[in-house]
N, C-alpha and C positions, 0 to 999 in steps of 0.2 A: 046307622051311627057308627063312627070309630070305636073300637073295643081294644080295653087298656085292660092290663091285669096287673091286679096290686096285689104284691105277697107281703101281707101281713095286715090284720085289723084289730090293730090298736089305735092310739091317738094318730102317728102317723100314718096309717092306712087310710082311717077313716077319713080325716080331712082332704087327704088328696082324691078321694073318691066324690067328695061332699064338689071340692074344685072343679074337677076333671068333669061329673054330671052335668053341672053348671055350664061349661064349655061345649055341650053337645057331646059328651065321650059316654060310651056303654060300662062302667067300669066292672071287672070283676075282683073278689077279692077274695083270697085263699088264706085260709087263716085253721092253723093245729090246731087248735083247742077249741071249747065246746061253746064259748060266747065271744061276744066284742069287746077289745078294751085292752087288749093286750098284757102286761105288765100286771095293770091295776086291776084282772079278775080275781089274782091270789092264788089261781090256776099254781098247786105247789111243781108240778110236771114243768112248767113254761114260765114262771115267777118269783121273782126272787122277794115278795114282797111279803113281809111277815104282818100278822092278823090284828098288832097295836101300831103299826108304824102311819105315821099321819104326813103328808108332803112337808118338804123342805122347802118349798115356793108359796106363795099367799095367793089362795084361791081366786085373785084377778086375776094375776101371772100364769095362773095354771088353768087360761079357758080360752077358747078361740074369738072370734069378734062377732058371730052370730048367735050366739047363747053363754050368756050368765049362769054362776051358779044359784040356786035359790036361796029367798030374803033368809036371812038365819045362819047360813052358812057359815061354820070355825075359819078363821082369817088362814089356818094352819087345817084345811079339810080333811077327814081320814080317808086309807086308800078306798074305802067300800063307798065313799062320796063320789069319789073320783071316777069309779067306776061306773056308780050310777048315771055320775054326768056325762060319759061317754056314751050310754044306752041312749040317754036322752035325746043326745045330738045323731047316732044313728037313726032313730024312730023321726026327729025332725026333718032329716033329709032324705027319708024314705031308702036310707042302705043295707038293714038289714037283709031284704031279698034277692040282694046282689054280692050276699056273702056266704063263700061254700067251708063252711063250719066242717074239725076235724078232718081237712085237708090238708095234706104234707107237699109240699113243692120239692121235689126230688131236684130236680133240672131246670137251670133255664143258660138256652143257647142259639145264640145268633142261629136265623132260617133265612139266608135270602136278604129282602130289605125287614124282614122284623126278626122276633125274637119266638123261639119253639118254647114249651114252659110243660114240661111233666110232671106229674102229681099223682097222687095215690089217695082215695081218700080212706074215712075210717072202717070202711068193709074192705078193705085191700082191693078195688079195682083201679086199676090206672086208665090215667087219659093224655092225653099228648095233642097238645092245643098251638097254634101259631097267633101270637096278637103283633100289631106291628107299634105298641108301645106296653114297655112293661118302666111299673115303679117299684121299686125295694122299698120296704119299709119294715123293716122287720126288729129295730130297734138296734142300740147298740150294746144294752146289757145282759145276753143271753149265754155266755157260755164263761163261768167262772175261772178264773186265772189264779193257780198254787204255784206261788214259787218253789223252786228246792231248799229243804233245811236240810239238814244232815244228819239222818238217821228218825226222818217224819217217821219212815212205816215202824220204827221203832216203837211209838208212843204206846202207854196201856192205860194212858188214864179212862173212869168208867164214862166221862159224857165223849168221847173221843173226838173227830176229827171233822171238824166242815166249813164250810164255805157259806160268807152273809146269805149269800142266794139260800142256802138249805134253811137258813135262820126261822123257825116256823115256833116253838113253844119252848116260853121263857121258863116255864115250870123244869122245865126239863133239867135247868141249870140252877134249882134256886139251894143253897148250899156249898155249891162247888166253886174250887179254883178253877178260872176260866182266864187265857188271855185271848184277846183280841188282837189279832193281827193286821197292822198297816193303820193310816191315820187319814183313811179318805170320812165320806160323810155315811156310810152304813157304819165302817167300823166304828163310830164313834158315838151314831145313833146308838148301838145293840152295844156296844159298852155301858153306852148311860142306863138302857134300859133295863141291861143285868146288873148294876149298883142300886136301881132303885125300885129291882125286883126279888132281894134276896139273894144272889149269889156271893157266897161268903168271902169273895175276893175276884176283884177285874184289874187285869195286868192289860196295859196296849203296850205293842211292839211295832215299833216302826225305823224305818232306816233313817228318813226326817221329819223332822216337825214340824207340821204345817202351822199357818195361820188360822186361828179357829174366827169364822164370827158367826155371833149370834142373829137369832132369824129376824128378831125382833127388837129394834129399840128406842126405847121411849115411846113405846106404843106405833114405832112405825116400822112395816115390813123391811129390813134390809136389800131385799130385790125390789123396793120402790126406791133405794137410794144407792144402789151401785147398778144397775141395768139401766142405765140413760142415751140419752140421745149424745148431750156434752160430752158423757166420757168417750162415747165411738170415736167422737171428732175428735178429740182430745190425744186420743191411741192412734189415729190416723197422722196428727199432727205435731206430734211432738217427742221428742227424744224416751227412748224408752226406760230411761233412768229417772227420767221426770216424772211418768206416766205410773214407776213402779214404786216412786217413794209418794205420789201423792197416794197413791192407794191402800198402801200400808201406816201413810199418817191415819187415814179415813179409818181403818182396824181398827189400829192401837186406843184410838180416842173413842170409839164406841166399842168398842169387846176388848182391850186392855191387849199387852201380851201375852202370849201363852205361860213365856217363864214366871210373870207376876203370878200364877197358878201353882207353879210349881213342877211345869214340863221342859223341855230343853228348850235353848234361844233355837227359834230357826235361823236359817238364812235368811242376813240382810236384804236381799233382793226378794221382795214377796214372789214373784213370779219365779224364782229358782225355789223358792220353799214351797208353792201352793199354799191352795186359800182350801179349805173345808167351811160349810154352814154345820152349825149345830148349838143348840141352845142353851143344854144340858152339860156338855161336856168340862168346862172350863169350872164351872159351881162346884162339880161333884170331886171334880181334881184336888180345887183348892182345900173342901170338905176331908180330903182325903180316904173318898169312897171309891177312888179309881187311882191307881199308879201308871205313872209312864217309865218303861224300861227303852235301850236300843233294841235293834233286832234281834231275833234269836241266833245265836251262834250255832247249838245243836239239839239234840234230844236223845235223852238214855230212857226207855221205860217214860216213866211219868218224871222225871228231870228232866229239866228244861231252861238249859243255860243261857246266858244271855252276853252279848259281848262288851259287859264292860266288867265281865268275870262274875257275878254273880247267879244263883239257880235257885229255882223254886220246884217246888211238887205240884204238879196241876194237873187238874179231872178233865179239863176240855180246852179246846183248841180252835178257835173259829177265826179263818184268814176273812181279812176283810181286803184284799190284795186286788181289789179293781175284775175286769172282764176281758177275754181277748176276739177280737173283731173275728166275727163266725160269722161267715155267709157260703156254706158247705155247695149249695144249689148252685154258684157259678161253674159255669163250665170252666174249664183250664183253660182255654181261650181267652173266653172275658175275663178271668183272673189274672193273665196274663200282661193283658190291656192294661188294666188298671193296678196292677203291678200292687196285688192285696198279699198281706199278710198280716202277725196275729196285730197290728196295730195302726196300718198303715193303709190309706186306701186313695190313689190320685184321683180327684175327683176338681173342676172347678165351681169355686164357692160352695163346696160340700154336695152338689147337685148333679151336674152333667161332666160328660165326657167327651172330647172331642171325635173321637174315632168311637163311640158305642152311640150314633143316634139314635131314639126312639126309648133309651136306657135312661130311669135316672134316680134319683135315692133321694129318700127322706129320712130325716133325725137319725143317721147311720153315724154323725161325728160329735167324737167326743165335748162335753159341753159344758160348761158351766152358769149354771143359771138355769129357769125354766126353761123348756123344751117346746111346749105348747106356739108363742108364739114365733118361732122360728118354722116349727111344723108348717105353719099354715101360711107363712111368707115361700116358702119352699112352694107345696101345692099351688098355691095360685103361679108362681110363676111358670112352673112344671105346664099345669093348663094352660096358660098363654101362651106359649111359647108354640107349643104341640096345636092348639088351636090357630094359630097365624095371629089371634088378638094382638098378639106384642114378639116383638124380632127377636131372636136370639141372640148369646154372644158370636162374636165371630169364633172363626177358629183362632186368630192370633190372641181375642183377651182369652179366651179358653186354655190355650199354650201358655198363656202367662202366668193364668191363675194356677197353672199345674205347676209351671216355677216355681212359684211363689210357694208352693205346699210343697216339692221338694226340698227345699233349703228349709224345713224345718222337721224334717225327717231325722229319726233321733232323739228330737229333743220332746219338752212338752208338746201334746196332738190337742191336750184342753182347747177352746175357744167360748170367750166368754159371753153370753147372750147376745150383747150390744153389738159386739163386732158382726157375729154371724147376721142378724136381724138385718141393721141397715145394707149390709152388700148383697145379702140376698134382694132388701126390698128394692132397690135401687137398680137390681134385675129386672124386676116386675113392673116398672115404672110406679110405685105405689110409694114411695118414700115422699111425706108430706113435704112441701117448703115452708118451714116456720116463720119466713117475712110474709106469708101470706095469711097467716092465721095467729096474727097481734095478741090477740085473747088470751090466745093458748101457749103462748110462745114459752113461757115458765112451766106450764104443766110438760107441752115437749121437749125440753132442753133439759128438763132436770126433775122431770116426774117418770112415773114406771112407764117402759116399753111396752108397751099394753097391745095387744094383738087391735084392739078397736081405733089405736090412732093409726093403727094402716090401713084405715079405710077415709078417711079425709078427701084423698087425692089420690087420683087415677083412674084405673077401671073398677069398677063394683065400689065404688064409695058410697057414702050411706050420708044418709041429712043427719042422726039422729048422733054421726059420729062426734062433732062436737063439743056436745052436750056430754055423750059418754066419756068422752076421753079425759074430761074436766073433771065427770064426776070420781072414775080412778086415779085421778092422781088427787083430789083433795079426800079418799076416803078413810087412808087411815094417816093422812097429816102429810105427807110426802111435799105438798104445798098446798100450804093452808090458803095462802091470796094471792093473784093474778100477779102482782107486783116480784119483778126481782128482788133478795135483798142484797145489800153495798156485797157479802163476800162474791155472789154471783157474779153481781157486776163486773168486779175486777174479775174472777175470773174469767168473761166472757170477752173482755178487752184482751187479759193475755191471750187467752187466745186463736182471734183477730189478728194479733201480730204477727202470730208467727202461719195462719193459717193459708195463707197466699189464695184468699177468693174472695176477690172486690164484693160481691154483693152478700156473704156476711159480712163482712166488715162495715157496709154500710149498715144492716138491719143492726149491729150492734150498737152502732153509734147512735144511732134513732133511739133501739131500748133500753139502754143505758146511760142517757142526756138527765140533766139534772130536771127533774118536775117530770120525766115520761113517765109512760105508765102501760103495761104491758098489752 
């Protein structure tokens, strides 16, 4: 059988190993630390994941399309869940025996027509292997990002200086000034959790202020009502002004503004402010158990200026300032190719490379939204592709797609679920046609992107999918009845209009006629 080596086994290792088997491929998988699961062992050496923190995704979001989490399961799972569900789905597809635990991947460089791959494991002996397909998966939040303040190594407060990744015991902090630095979703996490853990004051500093929303509302997950199918088409088809005020109508009206809290207005444009999930944050602000300042100007000692002139005395300092893209193992060659640095990586539709074949990457790009099921829209198509089941891109959409991802070099690298999901899946040929499946049409248009309705349609679909897909989008309200309702409707007519592709526009007109019924 083909032998494929996957460095990394976490969520994205595993699954493409889980694929690739499946496909006839021998996979291996190299992975530093001492179990499976990557991120979510808590592994403090390789993890940035601290011992209360529970997902920001609702545990349908956050599982592949072969295994559920079990009945009982927090809508909001803790990481030690998540982990577990990782083991589980390892032991289901038989990959633990094909994972070399406490192994470092020094090198991996083009041999020929494949790829050489060097490694050292945990007794220090090396080995130097040739496979003629290798997958990266090594995640994209491994190597924490401090910006420069001016005069940081000054600091002498007693809880000092780290980084969300180091974020490990809140005791540590309970009494002390502490700011938080930056306003993504850890800094804002581990802000609320130092408010509502005792520390006697939590300052965020950030340069803007994002859009905060909540995980949860009115009892329905937030990633069941902004990760859809509509919005992909919708970002695909319509001016990005349109795409960016409906999105921040959708905010404001279910999580309020920030300023209504008592944080700075962001930017009008959501997409120039960013979106953060976080539950806590917005309550505790209003409460006045968390303050928002600007950025830090400097630091003297334990002063810690800020730039709209005012200073505080602070005991600790934890930047929540994002991660920058570490992938040390490429050779300067393939680095070269892919023209990487600490943020930037050409790649088309996040996956392959025109000129590295046999190379290709899992959940390596920045994201917004669950990760899970894009992971496994990735692997499968990674296995098809590798297997001959399904064609590749050419090289000219390949070129394209590297276009398309250099004109936005610079700017934001996010990509929101939806978007990445359906062009991957439409890769894979697995991307369902919703005129085909009448039933479901409301659960796929505007219910969660559930890794299970990529099984519907194409290679490896499943009878039982459904039934399941129905049952995740009616399970925490997301759509309660089969039937559109009227705002749908019109929404689904605009559009139709502007979509330029006769056969939605037909199924619209069929689901959307007065007396249909989905």
């Amino acid at each position: 059988m083909p032998t494929t080596a996957i460095i990394g086994a976490g969520p994205g290792g595993l699954v493409a190993a889980r694929w690739l088997k499946k496909e006839g491929f021998d996979p291996v998988l190299f992975e530093r630390g001492d179990r499976v699961g990557g991120q979510w062992t808590g592994d403090p050496r390789y993890s940035g994941v601290w011992p209360s923190m529970r997902t920001n995704t609702s545990h349908m979001m956050t599982a592949f399309s072969d295994l559920a989490h079990p009945p009982g399961t927090s809508v909001y799972p803790s990481n030690q869940a998540v982990c577990a569900y990782l083991q589980r789905y390892a032991e289901q597809f038989d990959l633990a025996p094909r994972v070399r635990l406490r192994t470092e991947v020094r090198e991996i460089a083009r041999d020929g027509s494949g790829y050489v791959v060097r490694s050292t494991n945990g007794d220090g002996a090396r080995r130097e292997e040739t496979y003629r397909n290798v997958v990266v998966a090594t995640g994209r939040y491994r190597t924490p990002a401090i910006p420069a303040v001016a005069g940081l190594s000054s600091f002498s407060g007693r809880g000092g200086i780290a980084h969300t990744f180091q974020y490990k015991e809140t005791e540590k902090y309970r009494g002390q000034r502490v700011v938080v630095a930056g306003c993504s979703i850890s800094a804002l996490e581990i802000a609320s959790d130092l408010a509502m853990t005792g520390a006697a004051r939590v300052i965020t500093s950030s340069r803007r202020q994002r859009y905060i929303v909540q995980k949860i509302v009115a009892g329905v997950p937030t990633d069941h009502l902004v990760f859809t199918r509509f919005a992909a088409l919708a970002t695909e088809s319509l001016p990005g002004e349109i795409v960016a005020r409906n999105l921040k109508e959708f905010i404001t009206r279910t999580s309020g503004r920030p300023e209504q809290y008592g944080a700075p207005k962001p930017a009008d444009n959501v997409f120039e402010a960013g979106i953060a999930p976080c539950q806590h944050f917005l309550p505790l602000l209003a409460e006045g158990r968390i303050e928002v300042k600007p950025w830090m100007a400097g630091i003297d000692g334990r002063a810690v200026r800020f730039a709209d002139g005012s200073s505080e005395e602070i005991d600790a300092v934890i930047f929540g300032t994002g991660y920058d893209l570490d992938l040390p193992f490429l050779s300067e060659d393939i680095r070269r190719t892919l023209d990487v640095d600490k943020r930037h990586i050409d790649l088309h539709e996040f996956t392959f490379h025109p000129d590295l074949p046999g190379l290709a990457f899992v959940a390596i790009h920045p994201q917004i939204g669950p990760y899970f099921p894009s992971a496994e829209l990735q692997a499968r198509w990674i296995a098809y592709v590798w297997s001959g089941a399904r064609p590749g891109p050419s090289r000219e959409e390949m070129e394209a797609g590297l276009a398309r991802y250099r004109a936005r070099r610079g700017g934001s690298q996010e990509v929101p679920l939806h978007l990445a999901a359906i062009r991957v899946a439409r890769g894979a040929g697995v991307e369902p046609d919703v005129d085909r499946w009448p039933e479901l049409a409301r659960a796929l248009l505007f219910g969660p992107l559930s890794a299970v309705s990529f099984r519907l349609s194409g290679r490896d679909s499943l009878l039982d999918a459904p039934r399941r897909t129905a049952e995740v989008a009616a399970s925490q309200g997301a759509v309660p009845t089969p039937e559109f309702t009227p705002e749908q409707c019109a929404q689904l007519r605009a559009l139709a209009a502007v979509r330029k592709d006769a056969s939605f526009a037909r199924f619209v007109e069929r689901a959307t006629a007065p007396g249909a019924a989905a």
